[in-house]
C-alpha positions in Angstrom: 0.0 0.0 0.0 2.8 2.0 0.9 4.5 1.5 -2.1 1.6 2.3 -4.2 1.0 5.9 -3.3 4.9 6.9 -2.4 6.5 5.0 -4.7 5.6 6.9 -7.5 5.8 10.7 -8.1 2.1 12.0 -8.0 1.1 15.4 -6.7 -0.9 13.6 -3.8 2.2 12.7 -2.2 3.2 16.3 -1.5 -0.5 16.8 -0.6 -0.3 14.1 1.9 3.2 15.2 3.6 2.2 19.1 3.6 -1.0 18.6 5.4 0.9 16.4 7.7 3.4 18.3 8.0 1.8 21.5 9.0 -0.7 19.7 11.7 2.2 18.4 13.4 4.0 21.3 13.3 1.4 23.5 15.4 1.2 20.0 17.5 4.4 20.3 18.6 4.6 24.1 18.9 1.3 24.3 21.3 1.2 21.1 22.9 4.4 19.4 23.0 6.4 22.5 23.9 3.9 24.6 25.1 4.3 28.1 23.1 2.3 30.8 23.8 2.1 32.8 21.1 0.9 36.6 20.2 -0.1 38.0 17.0 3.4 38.9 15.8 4.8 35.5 17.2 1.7 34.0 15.0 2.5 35.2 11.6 6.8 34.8 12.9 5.8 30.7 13.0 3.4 31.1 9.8 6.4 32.0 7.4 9.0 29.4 9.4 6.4 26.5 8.4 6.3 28.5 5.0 9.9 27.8 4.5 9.7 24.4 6.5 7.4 23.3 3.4 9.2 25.0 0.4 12.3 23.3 2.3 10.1 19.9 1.3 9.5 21.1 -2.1 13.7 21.7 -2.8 14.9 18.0 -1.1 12.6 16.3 -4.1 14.0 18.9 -6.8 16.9 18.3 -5.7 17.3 14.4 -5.6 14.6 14.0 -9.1 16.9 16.6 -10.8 20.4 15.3 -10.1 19.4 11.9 -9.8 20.5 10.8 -6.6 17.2 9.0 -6.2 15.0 6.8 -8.3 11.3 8.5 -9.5 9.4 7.8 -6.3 8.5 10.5 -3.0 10.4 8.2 -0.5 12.8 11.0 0.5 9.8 13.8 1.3 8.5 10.7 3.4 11.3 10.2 5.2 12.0 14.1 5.4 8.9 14.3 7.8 9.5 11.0 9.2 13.0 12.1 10.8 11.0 15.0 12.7 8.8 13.1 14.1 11.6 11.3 15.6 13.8 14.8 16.7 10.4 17.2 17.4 12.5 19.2 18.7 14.1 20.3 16.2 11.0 22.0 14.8 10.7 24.1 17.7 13.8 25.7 16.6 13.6 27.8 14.4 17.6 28.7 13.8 17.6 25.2 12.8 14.8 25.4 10.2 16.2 28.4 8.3 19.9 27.3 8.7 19.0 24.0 7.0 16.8 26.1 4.3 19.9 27.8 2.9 22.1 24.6 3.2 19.7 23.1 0.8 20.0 25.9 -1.2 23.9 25.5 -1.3 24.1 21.5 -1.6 21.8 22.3 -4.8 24.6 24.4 -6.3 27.3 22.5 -5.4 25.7 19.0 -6.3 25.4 20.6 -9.8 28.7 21.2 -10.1 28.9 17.6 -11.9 27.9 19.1 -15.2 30.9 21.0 -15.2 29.1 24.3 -16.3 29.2 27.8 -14.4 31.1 26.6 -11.9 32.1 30.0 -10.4 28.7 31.1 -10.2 27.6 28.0 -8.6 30.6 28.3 -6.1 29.6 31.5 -5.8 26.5 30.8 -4.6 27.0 28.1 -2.7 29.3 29.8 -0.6 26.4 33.3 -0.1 24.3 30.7 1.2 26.5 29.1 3.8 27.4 32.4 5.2 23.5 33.2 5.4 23.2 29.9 7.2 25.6 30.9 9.4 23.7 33.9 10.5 21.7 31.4 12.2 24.5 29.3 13.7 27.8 31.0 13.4 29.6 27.4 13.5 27.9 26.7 10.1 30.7 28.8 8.4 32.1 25.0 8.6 30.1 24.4 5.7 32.8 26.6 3.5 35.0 22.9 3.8 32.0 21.6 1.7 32.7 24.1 -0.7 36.6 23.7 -0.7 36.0 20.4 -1.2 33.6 20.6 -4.0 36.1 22.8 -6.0 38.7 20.1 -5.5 36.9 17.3 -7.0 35.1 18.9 -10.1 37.6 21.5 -11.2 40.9 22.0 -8.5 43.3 22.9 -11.5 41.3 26.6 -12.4 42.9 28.6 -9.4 40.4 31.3 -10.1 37.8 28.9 -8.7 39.8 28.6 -5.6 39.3 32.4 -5.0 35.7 32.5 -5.3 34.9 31.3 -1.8 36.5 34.0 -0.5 35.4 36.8 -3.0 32.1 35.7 -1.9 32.9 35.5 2.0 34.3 39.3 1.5 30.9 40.1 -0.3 28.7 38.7 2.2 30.4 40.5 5.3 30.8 44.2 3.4 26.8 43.5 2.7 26.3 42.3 6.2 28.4 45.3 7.4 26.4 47.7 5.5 22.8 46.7 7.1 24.7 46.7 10.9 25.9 50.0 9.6 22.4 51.3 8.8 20.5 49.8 11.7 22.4 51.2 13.8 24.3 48.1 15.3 27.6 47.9 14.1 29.1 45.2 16.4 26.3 42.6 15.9 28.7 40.7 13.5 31.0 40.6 16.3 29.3 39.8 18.6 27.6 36.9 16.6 30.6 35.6 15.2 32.2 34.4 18.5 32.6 30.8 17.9 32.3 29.6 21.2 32.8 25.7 22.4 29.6 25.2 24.4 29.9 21.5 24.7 27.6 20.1 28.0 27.4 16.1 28.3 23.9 16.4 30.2 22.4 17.1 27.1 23.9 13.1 25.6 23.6 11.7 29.1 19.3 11.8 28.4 19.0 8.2 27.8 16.5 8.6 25.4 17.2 11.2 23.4 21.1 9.9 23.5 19.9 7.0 22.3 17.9 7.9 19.4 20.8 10.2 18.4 23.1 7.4 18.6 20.9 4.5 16.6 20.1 7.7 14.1 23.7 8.2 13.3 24.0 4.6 13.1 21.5 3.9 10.9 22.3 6.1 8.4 26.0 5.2 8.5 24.8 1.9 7.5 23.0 2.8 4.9 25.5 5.1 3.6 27.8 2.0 3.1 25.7 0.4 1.3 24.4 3.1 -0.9 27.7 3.4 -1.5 28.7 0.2 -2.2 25.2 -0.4 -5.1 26.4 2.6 -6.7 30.5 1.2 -7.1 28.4 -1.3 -9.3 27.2 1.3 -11.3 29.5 3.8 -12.3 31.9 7.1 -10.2 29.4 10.1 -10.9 27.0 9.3 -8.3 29.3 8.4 -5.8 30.9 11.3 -6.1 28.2 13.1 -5.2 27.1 11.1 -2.3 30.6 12.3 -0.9 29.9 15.0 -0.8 26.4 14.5 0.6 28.2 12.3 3.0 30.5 15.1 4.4 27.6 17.4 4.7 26.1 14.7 7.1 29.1 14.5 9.3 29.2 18.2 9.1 26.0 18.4 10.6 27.0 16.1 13.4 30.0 18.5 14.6 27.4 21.2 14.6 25.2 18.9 17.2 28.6 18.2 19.7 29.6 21.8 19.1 26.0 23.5 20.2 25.4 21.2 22.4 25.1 23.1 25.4 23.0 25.4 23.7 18.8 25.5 22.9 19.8 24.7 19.5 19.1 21.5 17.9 21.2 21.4 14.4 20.6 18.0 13.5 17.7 19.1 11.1 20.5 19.9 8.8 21.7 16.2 8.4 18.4 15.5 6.9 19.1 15.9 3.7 21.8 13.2 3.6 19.8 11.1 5.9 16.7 10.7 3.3 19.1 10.2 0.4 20.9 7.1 2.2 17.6 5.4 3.5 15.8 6.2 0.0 18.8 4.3 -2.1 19.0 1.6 0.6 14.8 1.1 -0.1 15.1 0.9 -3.8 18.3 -1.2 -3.4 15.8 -3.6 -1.8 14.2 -6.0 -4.4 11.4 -8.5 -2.7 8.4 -6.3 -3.1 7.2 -7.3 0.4 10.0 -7.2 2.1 10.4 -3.3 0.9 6.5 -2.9 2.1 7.5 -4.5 5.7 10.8 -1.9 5.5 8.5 0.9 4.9 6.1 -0.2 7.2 8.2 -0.1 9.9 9.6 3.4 8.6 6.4 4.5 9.7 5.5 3.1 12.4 8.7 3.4 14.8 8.8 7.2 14.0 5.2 7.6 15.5 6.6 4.7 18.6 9.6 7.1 19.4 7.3 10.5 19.1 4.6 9.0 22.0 7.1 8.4 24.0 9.3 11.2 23.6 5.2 12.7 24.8 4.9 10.5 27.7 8.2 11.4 29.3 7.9 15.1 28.7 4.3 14.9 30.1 
């Protein structure tokens, strides 16, 4: 049944996952966490769930249009599937617009493949990291991703290496310019500050240690063998999963690093999550066997989300 209505590309899928998604979202922002909000706060959370959803509509342009994935809407389901298992993460909403503009950037650098525009789509990439990093200064760590990019697509053209940083001097003179105007010149400094705010009582919950660490599991396994179909098949994809892969560990630092923060990061190894566990379902050939897999896809998600509301309750 499953298979039947996400295995193919149809408009109802998005239909399906958008009117989940935005019931669940006001669940967890009145009931699970308890927000209390006024008019201004209102129509604040209305455009974050905008930008949750377009967010939605990007991860299945992205994976159709560089073909990372077959033509099925199993990433979108497992894009909505991974916060029900880390709610929390939609009560952040750092998190949601951080992993909005990484999107944005993996889009331009996953392109890179066709070996056209490249400067522009450094460029780019690298505006959007630096935006991202408004929301979480340590996402400037993202710029390695675009380093990286450069050195396996084109690493001979040293005017490609100096894009980055023409466009980390653009976005700070433009950033500069608004402080200037607003009145608030030392915001970038004072944003910028890089600190280590490691605690271990935030990994020593049980529970939410533990879906961390079977989360980061899980996908490490699949990420083998996603990689390991695709050595079958030919280098370009796996090149790109490397780099998808590097964004995922990326997105772990991030975790460790604002750890002892109100921040919850891990929304932006989403992407790389979906794109693992959708090759390892279409890797998977017994028809029912892939109906049990998605089966259980669903139903542990909605296991670990009652919990997660018993305990807080």
């Amino acid at each position: 049944m499953i298979q039947s209505i996400f295995g193919k590309t149809k408009p109802i899928n998005f239909i399906i996952v958008l009117t989940f998604l935005f019931f669940f979202y006001w669940l967890i922002q009145f009931y699970m966490f308890e927000n209390g909000f006024n008019i201004a706060q209102t129509l604040l959370q209305v455009g974050v769930l905008g930008v949750l959803m377009v967010s939605f509509v990007l991860v299945n342009f992205i994976v159709k249009r560089n073909k990372m994935t077959g033509l099925n809407s199993f990433a979108i389901l497992f894009y909505v599937l991974l916060m029900v298992v880390f709610p929390e993460s939609l009560a952040d909403n750092y998190a949601i617009g951080a992993s909005f503009c990484m999107l944005l950037a993996l889009r331009r650098l996953i392109s890179l493949r066709s070996l056209k525009n490249i400067k522009l789509k450094v460029f780019d990439a690298t505006i959007w990291v630096m935006v991202a990093s408004l929301c979480y200064d340590w996402a400037v760590l993202y710029l390695a991703l675009v380093l990286i990019a450069i050195y396996i697509y084109e690493p001979k053209n040293i005017r490609n290496w100096m894009v980055p940083f023409a466009g980390v001097f653009t976005f700070f003179m433009i950033a500069y310019a608004i402080t200037i105007l607003s009145g608030n010149k030392d915001l970038l400094w004072e944003h910028y500050n890089f600190e280590f705010d490691f605690k271990s009582s935030r990994f020593m919950d049980i529970v939410k240690s533990a879906k961390r660490v079977i989360y980061m599991i899980l996908i490490c396994i699949t990420g083998l063998m996603s990689f390991f179909k695709l050595s079958k098949v030919g280098v370009g994809k796996i090149v790109t999963l490397r780099l998808v892969a590097l964004s995922f560990v990326i997105g772990l630092v991030l975790e460790i690093l604002l750890s002892g923060t109100e921040s919850h990061p891990l929304m932006l190894t989403f992407f790389p999550a979906v794109v693992f566990l959708t090759n390892y379902v279409e890797s998977i050939n017994k028809p029912n066997i892939k109906e049990i897999v998605l089966m259980v896809s669903i139903f542990v998600p909605f296991l670990v989300f009652a919990a997660d509301i018993i305990l807080i309750k």
